[in-house]
C-alpha positions in Angstrom: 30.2 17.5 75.0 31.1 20.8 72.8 27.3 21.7 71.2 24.9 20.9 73.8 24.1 22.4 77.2 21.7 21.0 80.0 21.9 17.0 79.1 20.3 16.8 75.3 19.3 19.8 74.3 21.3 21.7 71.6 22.2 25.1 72.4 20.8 27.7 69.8 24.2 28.9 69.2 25.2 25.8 68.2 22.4 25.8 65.0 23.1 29.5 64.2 23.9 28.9 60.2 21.6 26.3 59.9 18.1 25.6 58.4 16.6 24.1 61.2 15.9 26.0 64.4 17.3 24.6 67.7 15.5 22.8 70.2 14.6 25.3 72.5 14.7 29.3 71.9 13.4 31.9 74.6 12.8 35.6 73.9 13.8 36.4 77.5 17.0 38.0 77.5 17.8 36.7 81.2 17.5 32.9 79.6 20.4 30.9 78.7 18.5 29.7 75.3 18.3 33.1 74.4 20.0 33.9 71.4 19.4 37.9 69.7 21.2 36.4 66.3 18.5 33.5 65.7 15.8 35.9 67.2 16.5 38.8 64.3 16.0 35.9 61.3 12.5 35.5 62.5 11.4 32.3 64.1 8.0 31.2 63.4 6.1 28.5 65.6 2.7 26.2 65.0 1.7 24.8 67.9 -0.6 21.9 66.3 -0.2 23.3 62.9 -2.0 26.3 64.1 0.8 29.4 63.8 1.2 31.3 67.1 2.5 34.7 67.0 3.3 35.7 70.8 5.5 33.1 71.5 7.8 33.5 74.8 9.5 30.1 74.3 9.6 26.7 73.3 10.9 23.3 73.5 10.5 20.7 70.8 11.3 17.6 72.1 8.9 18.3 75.5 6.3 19.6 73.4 5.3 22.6 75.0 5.8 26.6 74.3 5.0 29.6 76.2 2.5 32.7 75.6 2.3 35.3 77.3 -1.5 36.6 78.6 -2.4 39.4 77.5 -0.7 42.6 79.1 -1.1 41.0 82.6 2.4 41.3 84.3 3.7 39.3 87.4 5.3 40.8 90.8 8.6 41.1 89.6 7.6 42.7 86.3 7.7 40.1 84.1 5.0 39.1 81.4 2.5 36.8 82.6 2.7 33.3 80.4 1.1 30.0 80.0 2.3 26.5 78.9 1.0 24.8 76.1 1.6 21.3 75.1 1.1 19.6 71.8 3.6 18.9 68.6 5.3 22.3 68.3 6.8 23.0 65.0 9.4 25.7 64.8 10.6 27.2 61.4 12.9 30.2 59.8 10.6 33.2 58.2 12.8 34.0 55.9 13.5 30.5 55.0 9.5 30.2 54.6 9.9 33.1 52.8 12.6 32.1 50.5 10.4 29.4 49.1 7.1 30.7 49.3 9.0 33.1 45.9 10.2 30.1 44.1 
């Protein structure tokens, strides 16, 4: 099916002109829901209506993102992160932005 990759996920490219960000978006450039285009726009996430700001990745319809812990770094040189679970709510910055000045 042309849009979606992985069973029902979309794939970020797929949502790249439109207001609502995809599904699931990683900052890791290795990741196959990494997408630099998306990432430069400025994706902001609240995580139980709290905002986070050092979001790794997330998924909305599992609920979950991941942080990275502080500077800690694994074996393979890779940031440390944990998952957290609860009702993640991605948006656009400059969207936010956008109607914050209206």
């Amino acid at each position: 099916m042309p849009g979606y990759q992985a069973g029902h996920f979309q794939h970020p490219k797929a949502c790249t002109m439109n207001q609502t960000p995809p599904d699931r978006l990683s900052t890791d450039p290795k990741s196959p829901y990494c997408d630099p285009e998306l990432l430069g726009r400025g994706i902001g996430i609240k995580l139980n209506g709290v905002e986070k700001i050092n979001v790794d990745e997330y998924c909305v319809s599992e609920g979950w993102i991941r942080i990275a812990v502080a500077s800690t770094r694994d074996r393979k040189g890779n940031p440390l992160t944990i998952k957290l679970k609860g009702m993640v709510e991605p948006y656009f910055k400059d969207a936010a932005a956008s109607e914050a000045g209206e």
